[in-house]
C-alpha positions, 0 to 999 in steps of 0.5 A: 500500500503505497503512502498517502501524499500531503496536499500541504507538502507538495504546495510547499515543495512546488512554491519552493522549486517554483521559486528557486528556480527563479532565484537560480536564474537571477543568482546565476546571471549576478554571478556571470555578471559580477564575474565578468566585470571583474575580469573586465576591470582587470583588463582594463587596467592592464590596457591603461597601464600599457598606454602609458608605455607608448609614451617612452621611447628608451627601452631601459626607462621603459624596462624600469617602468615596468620593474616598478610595478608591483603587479607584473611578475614576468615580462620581456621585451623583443626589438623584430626576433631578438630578446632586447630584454627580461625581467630579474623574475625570469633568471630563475627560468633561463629556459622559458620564454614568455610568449612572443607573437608579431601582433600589427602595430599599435595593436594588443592582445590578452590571452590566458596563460600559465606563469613560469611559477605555475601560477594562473594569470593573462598574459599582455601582449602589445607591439608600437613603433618606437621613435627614439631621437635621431634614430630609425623608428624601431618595432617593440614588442612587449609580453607581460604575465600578470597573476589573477591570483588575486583575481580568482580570490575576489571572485571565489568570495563573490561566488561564496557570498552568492551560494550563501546567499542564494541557500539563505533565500531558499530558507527564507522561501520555504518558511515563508511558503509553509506560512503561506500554505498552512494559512491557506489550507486553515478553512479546508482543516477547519471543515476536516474537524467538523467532519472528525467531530460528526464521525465521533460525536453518534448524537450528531449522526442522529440530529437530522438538523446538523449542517457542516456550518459556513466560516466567518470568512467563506472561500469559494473552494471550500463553500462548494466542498461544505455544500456538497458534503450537506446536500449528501446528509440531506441525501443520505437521511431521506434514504434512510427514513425512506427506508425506514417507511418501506420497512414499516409498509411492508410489514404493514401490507404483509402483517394485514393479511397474516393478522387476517387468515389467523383470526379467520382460522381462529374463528373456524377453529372455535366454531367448526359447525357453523355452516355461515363461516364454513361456506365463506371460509375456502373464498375468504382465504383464497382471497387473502391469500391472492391479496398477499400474492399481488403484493409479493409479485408487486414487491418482486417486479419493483425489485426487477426493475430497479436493479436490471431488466432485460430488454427485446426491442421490437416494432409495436404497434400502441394502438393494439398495445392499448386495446390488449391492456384495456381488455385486461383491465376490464374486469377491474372497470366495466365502463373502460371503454366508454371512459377512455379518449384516444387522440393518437396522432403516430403515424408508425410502430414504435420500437421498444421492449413489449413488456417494460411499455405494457407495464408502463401504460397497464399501471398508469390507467389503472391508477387514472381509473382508480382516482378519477372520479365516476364515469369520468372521462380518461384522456389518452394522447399520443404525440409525435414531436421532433424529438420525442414520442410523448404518451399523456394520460389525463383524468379528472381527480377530486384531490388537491395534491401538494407539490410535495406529495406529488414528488413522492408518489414515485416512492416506494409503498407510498399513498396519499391515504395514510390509513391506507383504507382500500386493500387493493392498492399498494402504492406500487405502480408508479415506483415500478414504472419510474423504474421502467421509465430509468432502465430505458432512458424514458422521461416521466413527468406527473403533475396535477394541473391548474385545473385540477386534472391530473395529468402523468406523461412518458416521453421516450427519445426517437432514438429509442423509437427507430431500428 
């Protein structure tokens, strides 16, 4: 298992090598740069020595020009080829020649040398025309070896100063990017410890109020994370008390029948001669019995189809689909056919899964049937439009639905009528076609009109409707 990373460590690293990088940059053009002049200056000097040589015109007062300077330790002095002259340094090495090139006249030259001493320095070489008094003007030639000891001193020390300071600022970087990130990172702890505090604190977890509460100074990043992380409480405590809901109805539904074939059995138990219960006593369990049936196949197929469903798309015609669920259903309603208004404007089958559209259409006309209002008018529309094929089902209702409860109908076992008086309706039917409806990619929309109608409607994308 590899380690965990700290969001902390990295900012801190990044704002560092970020940085350093810049200081590298700029450390390193100062150091060229100082670098440079320096050798520049020494050069220079060098160049505004010798233009003070053109001026002598005796090879000896030139030669003790030279002897007076402390800062040249070799030179020597050509006339053509020929060696006019050394210096005392040079008797040590009788066998060194400083170096000697026939540069044009009034011209100079500086190049990097070894000293005879094994000392690194710049040899000086220039060539003029001497004019002495009453003789032929004479080409000179003049080598000089400078040390640049002193030099690589001065710059080692500006390049130790550099370094020191260049690690100097990468620490005063580094602490002040920690400061910078942990000030930073204060509202994303702050929420962690609202979270730790809710894991720790089971009172909490039960107070459905609780909310991950807003700092005083509210960041952007953090609002949406804080948002979320309530928006997903909220979430979670409808999960659980609907769960809890679907527990208690299904106990309910089931525990009703149950309760209801013991005190059947009880009652015959007790009375086994009496012809009245004994000639109602085979119908009324079958009756219960299949009651229980309904409601377990009903709890099943809820089950079925909110998980996966197989799907056989084929070619169907809605029309002879809606007379095979209407001669279903009309046992349950007698005037089914008189009650329905058909307004199909598709002109062409449409293609989908017989079984998940059959159950779709068969529970929401019976629920039409159900809760519309005697001999009422059941509209049934059957839209084409660009994008889609709509399928509406309108009825009259005698019940104002809140928007509230007409958001929860889609819910498992759930009834407006909280007494749940008629044994014949389970609250199942649309949980299983807003099922449906997701399995297949359908839109279902369910709305009670300004009104009063009530009005539910599928829309299914014609990309789902063409082969």
């Amino acid at each position: 298992m590899t380690n965990p990373r700290s969001i902390k460590k990295n900012l801190i690293n990044a704002i560092s090598a970020v940085f350093g990088f810049f200081i590298i940059i700029v450390f390193t053009f100062v150091d060229f740069s100082v670098d440079n002049w320096v050798q520049e200056q020494f050069e220079l000097e060098i160049q505004q020595k010798a233009g003070q040589f053109k001026t002598i015109t005796n090879i000896q007062d030139f030669a003790q020009t030279i002897k007076s300077d402390k800062d040249y330790a070799y030179y020597q002095i050509w006339k053509n080829d020929d060696v006019i002259y050394r210096s005392t340094s040079l008797n040590d090495y009788p066998n060194i020649n400083l170096l000697h090139k026939k540069l044009p006249l009034n011209s100079y030259q500086i190049v990097d040398v070894t000293l005879p001493n094994h000392e690194i320095g710049k040899a000086f070489l220039y060539s003029y025309l001497a004019k002495p008094k009453d003789k032929k003007p004479t080409p000179i030639y003049l080598t000089i070896y400078a040390s640049t000891t002193g030099l690589d001193k001065v710059t080692g020390i500006l390049d130790i100063l550099l370094v020191g300071s260049f690690l100097l600022s990468m620490i005063i970087m580094r602490v002040v990017a920690k400061i910078i990130v942990t000030k930073g990172l204060d509202p994303l702890v702050n929420l962690n410890d609202q979270i730790k505090l809710f894991n720790e604190n089971k009172q909490q977890r039960h107070n459905h109020t609780f909310a991950f509460k807003e700092n005083v100074s509210s960041y952007i990043e953090i609002d949406l994370i804080r948002k979320e992380l309530n928006n997903f409480l909220e979430t979670n405590r409808k999960m659980v008390d609907n769960e809890k809901r679907i527990t208690s109805d299904i106990a309910h539904e089931i525990k009703t029948p149950i309760a209801e074939l013991i005190t059947l059995t009880e009652v015959h138990q007790r009375f086994p001669d009496d012809e009245r219960l004994a000639e109602t006593f085979t119908s009324d369990i079958l009756q219960i019995s299949n009651r229980m049936k309904v409601i377990v196949e009903n709890l099943l197929l809820l089950q079925r189809t909110s998980h996966s469903l197989s799907i056989y798309k084929e070619p169907l015609e809605i029309t002879t689909l809606l007379s095979s669920v209407i001669h279903d259903l009309n046992f349950k309603y007698d005037d089914i056919k008189q009650r329905i208004v058909l307004n199909n404007t598709l002109q062409q089958p449409i293609i989908a899964d017989e079984f998940c559209l059959k159950t779709i259409i068969t529970n929401l006309l019976d629920n039409a049937l159900f809760y519309s209002m005697p001999n009422t008018a059941i509209n049934i529309a059957i839209n084409d439009d660009a994008q889609d094929v709509v399928f509406t089902i309108t009825n009259p209702s005698s019940i104002n639905y809140s928007p509230q409860v007409v958001d929860k109908l889609v819910q498992p076992l759930f009834q407006h009528d909280d007494s749940r008086s008629n044994n014949d309706r389970y609250g199942l039917g649309l949980s299983i076609v807003d099922n449906i409806c997701k399995i297949n990619e359908y839109e279902l929309s369910i709305n009670q009109l300004d009104h009063g109608d009530f009005q539910v409607q599928v829309r299914i994308p014609k990309k789902n409707c063409s082969e």
